[in-house]
Each structure stands twice: as C-alpha cells, then as structure tokens.
C-alpha positions in Angstrom: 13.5 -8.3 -39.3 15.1 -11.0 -36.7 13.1 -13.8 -35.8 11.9 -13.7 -32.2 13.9 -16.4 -29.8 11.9 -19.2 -28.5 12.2 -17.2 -25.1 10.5 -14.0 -25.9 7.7 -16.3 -28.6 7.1 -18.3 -24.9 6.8 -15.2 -22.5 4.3 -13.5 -25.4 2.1 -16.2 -25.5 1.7 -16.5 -22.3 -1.4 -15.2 -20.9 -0.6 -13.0 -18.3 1.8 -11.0 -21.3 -1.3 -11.3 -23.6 -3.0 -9.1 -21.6 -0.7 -7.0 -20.4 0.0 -6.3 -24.7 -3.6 -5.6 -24.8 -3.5 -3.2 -22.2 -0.3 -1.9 -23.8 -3.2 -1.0 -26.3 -5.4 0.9 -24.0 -7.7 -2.2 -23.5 -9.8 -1.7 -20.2 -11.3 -4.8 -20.2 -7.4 -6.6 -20.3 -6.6 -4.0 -17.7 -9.2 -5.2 -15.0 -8.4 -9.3 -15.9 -4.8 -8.7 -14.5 -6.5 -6.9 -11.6 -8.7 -9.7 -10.8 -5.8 -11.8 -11.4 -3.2 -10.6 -9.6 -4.7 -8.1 -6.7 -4.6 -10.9 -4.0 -1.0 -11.7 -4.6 0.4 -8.5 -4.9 -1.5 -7.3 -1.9 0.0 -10.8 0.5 3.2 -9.8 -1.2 3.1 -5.5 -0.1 1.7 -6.9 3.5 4.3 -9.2 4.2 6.9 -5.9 3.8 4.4 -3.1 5.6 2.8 -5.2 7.8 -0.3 -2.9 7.9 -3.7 -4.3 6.2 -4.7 -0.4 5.2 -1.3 0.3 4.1 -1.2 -2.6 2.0 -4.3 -2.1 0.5 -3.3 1.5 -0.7 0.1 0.2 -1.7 -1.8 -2.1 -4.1 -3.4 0.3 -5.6 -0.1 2.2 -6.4 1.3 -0.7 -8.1 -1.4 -1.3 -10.0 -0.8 2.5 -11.0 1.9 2.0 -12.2 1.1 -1.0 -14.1 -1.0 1.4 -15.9 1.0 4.3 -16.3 3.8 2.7 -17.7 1.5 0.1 -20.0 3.5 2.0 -23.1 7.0 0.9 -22.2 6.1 -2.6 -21.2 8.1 -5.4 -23.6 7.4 -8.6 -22.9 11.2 -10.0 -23.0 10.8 -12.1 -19.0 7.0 -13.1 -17.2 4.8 -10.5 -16.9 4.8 -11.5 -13.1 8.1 -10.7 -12.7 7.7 -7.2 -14.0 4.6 -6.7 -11.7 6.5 -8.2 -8.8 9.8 -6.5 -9.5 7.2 -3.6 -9.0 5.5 -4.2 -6.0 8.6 -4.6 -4.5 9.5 -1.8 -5.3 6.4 0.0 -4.1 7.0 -1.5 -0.9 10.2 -0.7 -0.2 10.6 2.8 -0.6 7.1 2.7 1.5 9.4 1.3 4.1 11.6 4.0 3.6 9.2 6.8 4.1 6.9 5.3 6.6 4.0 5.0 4.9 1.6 5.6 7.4 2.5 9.3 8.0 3.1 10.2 4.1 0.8 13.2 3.8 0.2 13.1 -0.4 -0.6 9.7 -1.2 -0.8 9.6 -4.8 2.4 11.0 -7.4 0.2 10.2 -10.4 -2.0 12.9 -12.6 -5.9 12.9 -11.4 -7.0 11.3 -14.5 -4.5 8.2 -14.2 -5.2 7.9 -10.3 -9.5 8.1 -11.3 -9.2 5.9 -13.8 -7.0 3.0 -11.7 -9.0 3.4 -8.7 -11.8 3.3 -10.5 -11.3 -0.1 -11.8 -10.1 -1.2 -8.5 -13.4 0.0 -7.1 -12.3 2.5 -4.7 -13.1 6.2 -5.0 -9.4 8.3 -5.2 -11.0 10.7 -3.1 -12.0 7.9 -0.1 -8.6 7.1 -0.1 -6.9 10.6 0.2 -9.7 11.4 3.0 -8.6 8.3 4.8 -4.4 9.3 4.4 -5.4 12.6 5.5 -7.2 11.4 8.9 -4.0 8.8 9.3 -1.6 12.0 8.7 -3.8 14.0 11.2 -3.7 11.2 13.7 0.3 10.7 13.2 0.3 14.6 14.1 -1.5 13.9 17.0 0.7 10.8 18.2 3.6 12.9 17.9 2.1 15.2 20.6 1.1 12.6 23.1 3.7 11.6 25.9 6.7 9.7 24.7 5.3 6.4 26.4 1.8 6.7 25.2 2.9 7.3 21.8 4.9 4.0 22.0 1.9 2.3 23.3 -0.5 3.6 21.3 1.6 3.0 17.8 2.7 -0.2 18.9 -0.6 -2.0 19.7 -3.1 -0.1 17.3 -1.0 0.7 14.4 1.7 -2.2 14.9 -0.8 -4.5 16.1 1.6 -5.5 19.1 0.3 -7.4 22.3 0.1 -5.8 25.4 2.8 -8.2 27.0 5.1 -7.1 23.8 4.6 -3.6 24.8 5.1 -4.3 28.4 8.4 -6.1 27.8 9.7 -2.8 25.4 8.8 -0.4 28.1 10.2 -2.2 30.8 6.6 -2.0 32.3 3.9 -4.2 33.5 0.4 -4.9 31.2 -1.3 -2.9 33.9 0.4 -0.1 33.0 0.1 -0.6 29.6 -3.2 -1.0 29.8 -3.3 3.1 31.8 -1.0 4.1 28.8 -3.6 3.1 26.1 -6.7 4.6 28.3 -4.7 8.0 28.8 -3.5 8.1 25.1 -6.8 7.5 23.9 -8.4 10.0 26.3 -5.9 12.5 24.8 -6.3 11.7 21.5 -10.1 12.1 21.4 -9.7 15.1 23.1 -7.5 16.9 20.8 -9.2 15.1 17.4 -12.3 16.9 18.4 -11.1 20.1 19.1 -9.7 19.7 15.7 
C-alpha cells in the first residue's frame, strides 16, 4: 500500500478532518463539534449571497445536511473547510437561482436525515416547514397585491430596502411609499385571514 504524501498526512491531522473522519464513522458527538465550529461562518458566508437573515438560517441547515448525508464519501485529500465551503456555496447559489424565499418544499432529504440534522442544530424540522409554508403562502399573496404594492412590500420587508430606495425605484415620493405599504398591508391582512 503507498505511503500517504505529506499533503494528505497534513490535511488528516488536522482537526477540522479529524472530526469530520469521526463523523465519517457515524460519531454524533464529532458531528455537533463541527456544528458548533463552523455554524457562524457558514451562516455570514450563505447571508452575504441571500441577503435574508431567515433564508440564511434555513440554508444553514441544508448544508449542514449535506455535510451529513454525504459523511460516507468524504476523503480528506484538501481542508475540511474547503469541502464545507465548496458546499455552502453551493447551497447558496442555486438558492439564488430558485428564489429561495418562494420554494414551496424546503427539505430534498429523507425524514430521518432531516430529524436527525435539525435535531442537532436545535430546530424542530417541522418549525421550519411551518415557517416556509407561511412564507410560500405569503409569496402567494404578494403575487396578488397591485404591481406597486408588491414592489413595495418585497422591497422593504423582505429586501429590507429603505423607503427613499423604494421611492427612487418607483419613481415616487416616500409619502407614497409610505400609502403603498399601508394599502399592501391592509390587503394582505385581509386576505391572510380569510385564508
């Protein structure tokens, strides 16, 4: 058997790629270190791409889904942080793609993978799909609103735009920005609670 290059002996020993080998091994314990480890800087990384604090926090969780589900194939040949990086990018990306906010099915992972993960991130899988299911519902109900109180109301709510930002894209005044958002919201209650 070939000797390992000094590379791959470095990247093993490290202990980011010591855990993530223990994991490999079905290691809870190992699982929830990297968690603890990595969770803040995986979640700055997804928010600087969505720009949406709830959308970032879900995305998180998907990574660290798939840290999980693919924990067989991992090989520890570069840093583990590149692999988990290489992954939130990913992640974020293609939740770019398909605007994230109005995805209806938030999880492609078998119940007992999602439990488990979101269990050890402390958030109940079924918390989370309640909450995407509200946000799809609401994206419903934006898409139904006048094409200028939609704009308003995704741009300073969702987008978290200022109302001079959303005057200037409307070609309006904040005064009227400020009717938009009062008639959106009126509208939006209104049609949420016949709901």
């Amino acid at each position: 058997m070939p000797k390992p290059s000094r590379k791959t002996r470095n990247v093993a020993d490290a202990p980011d790629a010591a855990l993530m080998l223990r994991v490999r091994e079905d290691d809870a314990a190992a699982f929830d270190q990297l968690v603890v480890r990595h969770q803040r800087r995986v979640y700055l990384q997804l928010m600087g791409m969505v720009r949406h604090r709830q959308d970032a926090e879900d995305l998180t969780q998907i990574v660290f889904m798939r840290v999980f589900t693919h924990r067989k194939t991992y090989q520890p040949r570069a840093r583990f942080t590149t692999w988990l990086y290489t992954i939130a990018l990913n992640v974020g990306r293609n939740a770019r793609r398909s605007h994230v906010r109005h995805i209806q099915h938030f999880c492609p992972f078998s119940p007992n993978v999602a439990d488990a993960v979101c269990e050890r991130l402390q958030k109940p899988p079924l918390e989370i799909l309640e909450r995407r299911e509200r946000q799809w519902q609401l994206g419903t109900e934006l898409k139904s609103l006048p094409d200028r109180q939609e704009v308003a109301i995704r741009s300073y709510y969702l987008d978290g735009w200022s109302k001079q930002m959303i005057a200037r894209r409307l070609n309006t005044t904040i005064l009227a920005v400020d009717g938009l958002l009062r008639r959106g919201r009126h509208q939006l209650r209104c049609q949420l609670c016949q709901n």
